[in-house]
Structure formats: structure tokens, C-alpha cells
C-alpha positions as CSV (number, residue, x, y, z in Angstrom):
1,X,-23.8,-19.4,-15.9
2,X,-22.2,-17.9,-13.1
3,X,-20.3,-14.9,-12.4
4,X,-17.1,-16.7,-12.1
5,X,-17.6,-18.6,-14.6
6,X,-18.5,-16.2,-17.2
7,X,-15.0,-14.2,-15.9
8,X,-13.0,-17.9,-16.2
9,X,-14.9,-18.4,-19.6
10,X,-13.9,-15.1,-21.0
11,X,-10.0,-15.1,-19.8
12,X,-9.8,-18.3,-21.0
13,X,-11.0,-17.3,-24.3
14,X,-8.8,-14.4,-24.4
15,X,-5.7,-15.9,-24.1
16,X,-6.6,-18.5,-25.9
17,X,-6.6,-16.1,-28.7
18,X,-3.6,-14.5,-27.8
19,X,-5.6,-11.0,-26.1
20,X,-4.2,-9.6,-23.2
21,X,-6.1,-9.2,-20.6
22,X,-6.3,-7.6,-17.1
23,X,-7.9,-6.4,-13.9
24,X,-7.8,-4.6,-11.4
25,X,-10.0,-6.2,-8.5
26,X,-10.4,-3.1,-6.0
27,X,-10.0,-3.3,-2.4
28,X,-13.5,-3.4,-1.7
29,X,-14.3,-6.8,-4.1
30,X,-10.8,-8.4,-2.6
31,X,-12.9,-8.1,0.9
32,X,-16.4,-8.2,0.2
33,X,-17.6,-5.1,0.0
34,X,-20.5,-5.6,-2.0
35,X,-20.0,-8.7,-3.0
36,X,-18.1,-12.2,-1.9
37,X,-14.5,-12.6,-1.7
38,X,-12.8,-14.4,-4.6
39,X,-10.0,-16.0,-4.6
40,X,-8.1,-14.7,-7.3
41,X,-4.3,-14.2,-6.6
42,X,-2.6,-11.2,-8.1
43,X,0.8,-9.4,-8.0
44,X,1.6,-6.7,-6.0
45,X,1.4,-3.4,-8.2
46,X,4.7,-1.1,-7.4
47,X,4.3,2.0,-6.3
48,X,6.2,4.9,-4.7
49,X,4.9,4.1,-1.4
50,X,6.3,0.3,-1.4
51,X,5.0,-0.4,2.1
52,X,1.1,-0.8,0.5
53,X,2.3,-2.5,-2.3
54,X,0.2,-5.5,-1.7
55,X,-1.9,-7.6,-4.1
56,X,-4.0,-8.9,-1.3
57,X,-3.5,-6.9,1.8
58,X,-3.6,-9.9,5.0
59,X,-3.8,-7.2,7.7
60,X,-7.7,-6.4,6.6
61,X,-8.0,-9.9,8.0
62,X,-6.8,-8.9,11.2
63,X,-8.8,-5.9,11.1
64,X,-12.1,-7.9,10.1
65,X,-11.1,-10.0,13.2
66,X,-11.1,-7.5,15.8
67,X,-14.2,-5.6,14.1
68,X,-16.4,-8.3,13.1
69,X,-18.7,-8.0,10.6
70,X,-18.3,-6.5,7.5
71,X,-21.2,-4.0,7.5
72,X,-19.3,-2.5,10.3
73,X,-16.2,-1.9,8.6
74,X,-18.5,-0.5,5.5
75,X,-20.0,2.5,7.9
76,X,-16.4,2.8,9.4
77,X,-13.9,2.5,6.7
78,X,-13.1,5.0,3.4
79,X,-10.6,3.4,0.7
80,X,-8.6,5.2,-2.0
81,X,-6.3,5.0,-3.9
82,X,-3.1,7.8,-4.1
83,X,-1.2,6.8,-7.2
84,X,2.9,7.9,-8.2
85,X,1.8,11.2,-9.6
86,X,-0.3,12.4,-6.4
87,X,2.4,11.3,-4.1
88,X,4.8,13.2,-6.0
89,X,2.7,16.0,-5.6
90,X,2.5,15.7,-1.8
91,X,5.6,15.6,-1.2
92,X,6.5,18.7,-2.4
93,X,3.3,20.3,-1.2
94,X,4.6,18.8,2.5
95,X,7.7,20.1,2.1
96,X,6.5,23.2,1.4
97,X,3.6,23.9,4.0
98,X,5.2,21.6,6.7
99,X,8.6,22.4,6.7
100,X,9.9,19.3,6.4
101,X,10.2,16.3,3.9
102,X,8.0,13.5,3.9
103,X,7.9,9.8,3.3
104,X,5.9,8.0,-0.3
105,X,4.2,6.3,2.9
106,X,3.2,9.5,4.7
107,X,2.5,11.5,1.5
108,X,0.1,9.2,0.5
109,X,-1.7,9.9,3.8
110,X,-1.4,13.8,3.6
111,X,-2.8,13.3,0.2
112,X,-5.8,11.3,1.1
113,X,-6.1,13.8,4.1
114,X,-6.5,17.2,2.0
115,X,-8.7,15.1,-0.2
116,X,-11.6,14.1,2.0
117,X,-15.1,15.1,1.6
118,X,-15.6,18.3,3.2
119,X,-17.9,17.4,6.3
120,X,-15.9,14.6,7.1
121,X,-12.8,16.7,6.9
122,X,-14.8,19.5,9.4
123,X,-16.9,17.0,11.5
124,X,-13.5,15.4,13.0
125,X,-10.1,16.0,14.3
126,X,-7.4,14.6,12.3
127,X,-3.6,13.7,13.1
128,X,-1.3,12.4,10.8
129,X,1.1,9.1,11.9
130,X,4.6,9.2,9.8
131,X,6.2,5.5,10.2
132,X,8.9,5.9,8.4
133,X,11.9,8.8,8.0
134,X,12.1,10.4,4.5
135,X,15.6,9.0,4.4
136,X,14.7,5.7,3.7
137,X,14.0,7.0,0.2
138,X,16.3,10.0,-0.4
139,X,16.4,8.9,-4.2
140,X,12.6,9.7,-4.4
141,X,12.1,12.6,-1.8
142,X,15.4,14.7,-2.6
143,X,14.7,15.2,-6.4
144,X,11.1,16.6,-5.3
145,X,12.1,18.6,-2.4
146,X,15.5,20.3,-4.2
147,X,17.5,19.6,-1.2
148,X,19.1,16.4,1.3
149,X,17.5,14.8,3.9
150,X,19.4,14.8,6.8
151,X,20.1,10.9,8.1
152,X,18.9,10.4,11.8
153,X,22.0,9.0,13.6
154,X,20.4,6.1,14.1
155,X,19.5,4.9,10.4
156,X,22.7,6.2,9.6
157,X,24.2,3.1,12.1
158,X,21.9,0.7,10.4
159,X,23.2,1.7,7.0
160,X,26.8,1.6,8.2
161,X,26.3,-2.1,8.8
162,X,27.3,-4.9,6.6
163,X,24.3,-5.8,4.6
164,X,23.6,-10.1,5.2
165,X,21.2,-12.3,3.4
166,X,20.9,-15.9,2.6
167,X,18.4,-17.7,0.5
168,X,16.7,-20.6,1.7
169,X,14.0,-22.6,0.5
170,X,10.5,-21.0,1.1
171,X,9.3,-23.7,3.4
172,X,8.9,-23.9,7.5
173,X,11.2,-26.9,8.0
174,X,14.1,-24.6,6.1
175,X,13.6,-21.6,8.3
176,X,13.6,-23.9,10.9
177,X,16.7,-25.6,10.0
178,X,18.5,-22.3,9.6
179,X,17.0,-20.7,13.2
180,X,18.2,-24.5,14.5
């Protein structure tokens, strides 16, 4: 019997018999890192950093198609994951050593940052991209830091705005329709 099959066979089994089950497929089995890609759909787990809250993350795709193969992106590429608790932590430890308040987002890159193995950490230069102002998520990053973060004037025009949504159906012909 198969891999697959013996996984299907067993979950099956298990709810089958009221169990609960789960998994946590990690980024290097959802691209084949080791071993094929399956197509098994899962949710998105939330985090602090919402921005890489992704069950199945499309942009390796992209990243696949401008590296190529995948043996490339093995000698290339370090994965991790940074969970609530270690952003937390980073964010205050930013705050503190930097000066200023970070993002979940750019927390969870400081974090991986002070974590790497020690000859990569001293065979490169390193710089640190923020993409997004700590503002964004002043109910996370104020209780850590003790203090506001100041609004860029700019975010603070977005946020004067009037906030717009409509739902449509989750189909091309009704986006089209509504872009008409």
C-alpha cells in the first residue's frame, strides 16, 4: 500500500471512529523537499504575523519558476518557523536594541535573524526589509513596547477614510460584472 494511502486509510479510520486527528504538513513536504508535493488542502493557521498566514504559500511557485529546480532552492533556501511567543519576544527585544517598534512581520524576521547558525550569521552581510509600519497593529505592538506608535500621516489618511466593501460571488464572471 502506498504512502497516501496508508495516510487516507488511517484518517478515514479515525474519524470514522470519532478521533481527532491532525497535521501539520511543513513547508518543506508542501514543496518537495524530500519528497513529492501532495495535494492536500489545509487552513491557514493564525498567527501574529498575519501576512504569512498561508496554508499553502503560492509565491514558492513563483520562486520555483524563476529558480528552477528544486535542488537549487534546497542549497539556497533556510525555512523556519517563528511562532506568537517568539514574536512577542522580538518585539520588545527590537524596541529595546533598535529604538524603535516593529511589525509581527518584521519581528519574525529579526527573530529568525539573531537565530541563525553561527557561520552563516558571520560568513554574510545581513539587512533587514520592514514592509509594513508597526501601526498597522498597534493593538499587538503597543502592549509589548509600553508606549504608542506614532501614525505616519499617511496611514493616518487611509484610516480617515470611509471603510467600503461589497460581497460578490467568488467567481470571474462576478468580478467582472462588478469591474463592468
Amino acid at each position: 500500500m502506498s504512502h497516501p494511502d496508508v495516510m487516507a486509510k488511517t484518517m478515514r479510520s479515525a474519524m470514522e471512529n470519532g478521533v481527532g486527528i491532525g497535521s501539520h504538513p511543513g513547508f518543506a513536504e508542501l514543496q518537495g523537499f524530500g519528497r513529492r508535493r501532495m495535494s492536500v488542502p489545509r487552513a491557514s493557521l493564525q498567527t501574529l504575523a498575519s501576512a504569512m498566514d498561508v496554508g499553502d504559500p503560492s509565491n514558492m511557485e513563483r520562486l520555483r519558476n524563476l529558480v528552477g529546480d528544486a535542488d537549487v532552492l534546497r542549497e539556497q533556501l533556510g525555512v523556519l518557523s517563528v511562532d506568537d511567543d517568539s514574536i512577542r519576544s522580538s518585539i520588545r527585544q527590537d524596541f529595546d536594541e533598535f529604538g524603535f517598534a516593529t511589525c509581527p512581520h518584521t519581528a519574525t524576521a529579526t527573530w529568525a535573524w539573531r537565530h541563525l547558525d553561527e557561520d552563516v550569521a558571520a560568513g554574510h552581510d545581513w539587512i533587514l526589509v520592514a514592509t509594513a509600519h508597526p501601526a498597522k497593529f498597534e493593538t499587538i505592538v503597543e502592549p509589548l513596547i509600553g508606549e504608542p506608535v506614532p501614525v505616519p500621516p499617511e496611514l493616518a489618511e487611509l484610516l480617515a477614510r470611509p471603510a467600503r466593501a461589497q460581497t460578490i460571488q467568488p467567481t470571474l464572471a462576478a468580478l467582472a460584472r462588478e469591474l463592468g
